[in-house]
C-alpha positions in Angstrom: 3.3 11.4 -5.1 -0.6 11.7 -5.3 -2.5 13.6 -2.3 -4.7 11.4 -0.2 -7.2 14.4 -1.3 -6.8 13.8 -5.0 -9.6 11.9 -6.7 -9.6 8.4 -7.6 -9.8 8.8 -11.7 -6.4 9.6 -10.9 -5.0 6.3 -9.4 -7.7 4.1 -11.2 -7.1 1.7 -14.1 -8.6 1.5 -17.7 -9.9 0.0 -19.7 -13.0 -2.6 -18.2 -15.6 -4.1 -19.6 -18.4 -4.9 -19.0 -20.1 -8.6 -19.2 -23.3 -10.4 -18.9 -22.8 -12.7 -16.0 -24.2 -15.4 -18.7 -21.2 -14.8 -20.7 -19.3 -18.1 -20.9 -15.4 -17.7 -19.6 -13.8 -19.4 -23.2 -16.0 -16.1 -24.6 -15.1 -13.9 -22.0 -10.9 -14.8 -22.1 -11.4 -14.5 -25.6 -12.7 -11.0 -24.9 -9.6 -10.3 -22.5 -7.0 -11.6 -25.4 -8.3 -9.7 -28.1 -9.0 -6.2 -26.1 -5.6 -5.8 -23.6 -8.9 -5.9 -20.7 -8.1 -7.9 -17.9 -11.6 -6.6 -15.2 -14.8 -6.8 -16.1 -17.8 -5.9 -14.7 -20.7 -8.8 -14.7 -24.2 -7.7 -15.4 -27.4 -9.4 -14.8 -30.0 -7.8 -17.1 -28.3 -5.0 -17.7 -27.3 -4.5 -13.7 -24.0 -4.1 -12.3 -23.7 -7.2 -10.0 -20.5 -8.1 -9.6 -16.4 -8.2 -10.7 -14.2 -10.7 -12.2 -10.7 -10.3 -14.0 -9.1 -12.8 -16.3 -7.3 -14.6 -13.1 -10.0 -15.6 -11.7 -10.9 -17.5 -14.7 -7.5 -18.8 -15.3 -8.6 -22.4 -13.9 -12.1 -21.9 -14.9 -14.2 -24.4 -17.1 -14.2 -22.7 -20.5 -17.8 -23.7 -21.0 -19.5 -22.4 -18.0 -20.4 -18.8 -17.2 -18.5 -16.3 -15.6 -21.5 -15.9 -13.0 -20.1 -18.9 -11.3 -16.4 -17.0 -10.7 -17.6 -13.9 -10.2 -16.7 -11.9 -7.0 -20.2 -10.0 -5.7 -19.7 -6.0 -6.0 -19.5 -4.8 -2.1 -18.2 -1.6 -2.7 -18.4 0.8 -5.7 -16.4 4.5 -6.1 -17.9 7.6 -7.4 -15.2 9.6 -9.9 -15.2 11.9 -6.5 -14.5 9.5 -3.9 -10.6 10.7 -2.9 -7.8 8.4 -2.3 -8.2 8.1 1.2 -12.3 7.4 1.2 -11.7 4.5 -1.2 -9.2 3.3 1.2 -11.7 3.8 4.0 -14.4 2.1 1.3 -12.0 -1.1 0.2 -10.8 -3.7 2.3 -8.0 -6.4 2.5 -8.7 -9.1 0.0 -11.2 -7.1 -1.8 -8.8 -6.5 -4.7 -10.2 -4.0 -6.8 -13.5 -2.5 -7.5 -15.5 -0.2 -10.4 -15.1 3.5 -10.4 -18.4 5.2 -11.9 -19.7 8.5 -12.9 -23.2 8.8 -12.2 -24.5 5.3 -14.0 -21.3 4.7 -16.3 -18.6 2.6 -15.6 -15.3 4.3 -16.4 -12.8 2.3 -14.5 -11.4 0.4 -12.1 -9.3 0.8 -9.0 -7.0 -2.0 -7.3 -6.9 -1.5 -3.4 -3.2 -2.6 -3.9 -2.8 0.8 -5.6 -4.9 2.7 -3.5 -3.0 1.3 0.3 0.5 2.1 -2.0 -0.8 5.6 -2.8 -1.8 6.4 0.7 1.2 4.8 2.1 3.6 7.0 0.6 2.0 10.0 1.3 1.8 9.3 5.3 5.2 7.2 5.1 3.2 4.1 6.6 4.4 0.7 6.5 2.0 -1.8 4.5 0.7 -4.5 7.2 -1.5 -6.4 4.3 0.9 -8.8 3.3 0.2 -12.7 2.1 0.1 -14.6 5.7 2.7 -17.1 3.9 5.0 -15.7 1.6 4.3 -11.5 2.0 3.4 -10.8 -1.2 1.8 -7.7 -1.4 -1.2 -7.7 -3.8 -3.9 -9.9 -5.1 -4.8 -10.6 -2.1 -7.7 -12.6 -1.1 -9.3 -13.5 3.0 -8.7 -17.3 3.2 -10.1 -19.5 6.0 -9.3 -17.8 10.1 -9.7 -14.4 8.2 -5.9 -15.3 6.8 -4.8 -12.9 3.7 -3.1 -14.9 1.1 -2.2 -14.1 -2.4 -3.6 -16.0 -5.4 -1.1 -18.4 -5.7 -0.7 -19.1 -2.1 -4.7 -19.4 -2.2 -4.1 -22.2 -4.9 -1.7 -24.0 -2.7 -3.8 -24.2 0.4 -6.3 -25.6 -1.6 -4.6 -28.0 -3.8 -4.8 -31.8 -2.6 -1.3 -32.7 -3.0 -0.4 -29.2 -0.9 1.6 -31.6 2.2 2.3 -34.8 -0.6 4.8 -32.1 -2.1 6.6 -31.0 0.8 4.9 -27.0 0.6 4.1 -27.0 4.4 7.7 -27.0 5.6 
């Protein structure tokens, strides 16, 4: 069990990448594939300006650029920041963001992993749970401020959502 104290290189995930946000997605899942990455970090010019894994490109048009999927970079966490300040720092349906040191990006952290962390150590039960079938991560704020997981997400959104029977 990790302290709430302990730093976040600790909890947080390797490796990431980093892409330019001009990158097209066939280039950038092929990048994923051949490297065992699934975050990357989107650069404009060189500047960190947002996030994006290999979900959110898995119904992505292979020939546009990652810039369109990309998820804008609220929230970054020094290799200092402790468990329980990136908990304080993240949010529901935020996902994950980039740990640094100083100006290099040397990870990421999920706030899945983070809540779990925290959880444990104060014996908490976890209230961010997909509004329709309580899964637990990959969460993302859906319209009314609902949290739903990815797939949940997909289904809301999918025309034939009521044609198929999914709302009961």
């Amino acid at each position: 069990m990790l302290n709430p104290r302990a730093n976040i290189t600790e909890l947080m995930r390797v490796p990431i990448m980093g892409v330019d946000d001009r990158s097209l997605v066939h280039n950038v899942l092929a990048l994923a594939e051949e490297n065992n990455v699934h975050f990357f970090a989107v650069q404009q010019r060189g500047k960190l300006m947002g996030r994006i894994c290999a979900c959110d490109l898995r119904d992505a048009r292979p020939d546009s650029p990652v810039s369109d999927y990309s998820h804008p970079l609220l929230v970054t966490l020094s290799a200092d920041t402790s468990l329980q300040e990136s908990l304080a720092a993240m949010r529901p349906g935020m996902d994950w963001t980039v740990v640094r040191d100083k100006t290099t990006i040397i990870g990421v952290v999920t706030w899945h992993d983070v809540r779990k962390a925290v959880r444990a150590d104060y014996g908490e039960n976890d209230d961010y749970k997909c509004s329709s079938c309580d899964h637990d991560h990959r969460l993302r704020v859906a319209q009314n401020d609902l949290l739903l997981c990815l797939d949940c997400c997909d289904r809301a959104i999918a025309d034939d959502w009521y044609d198929l029977g999914a709302a009961g």
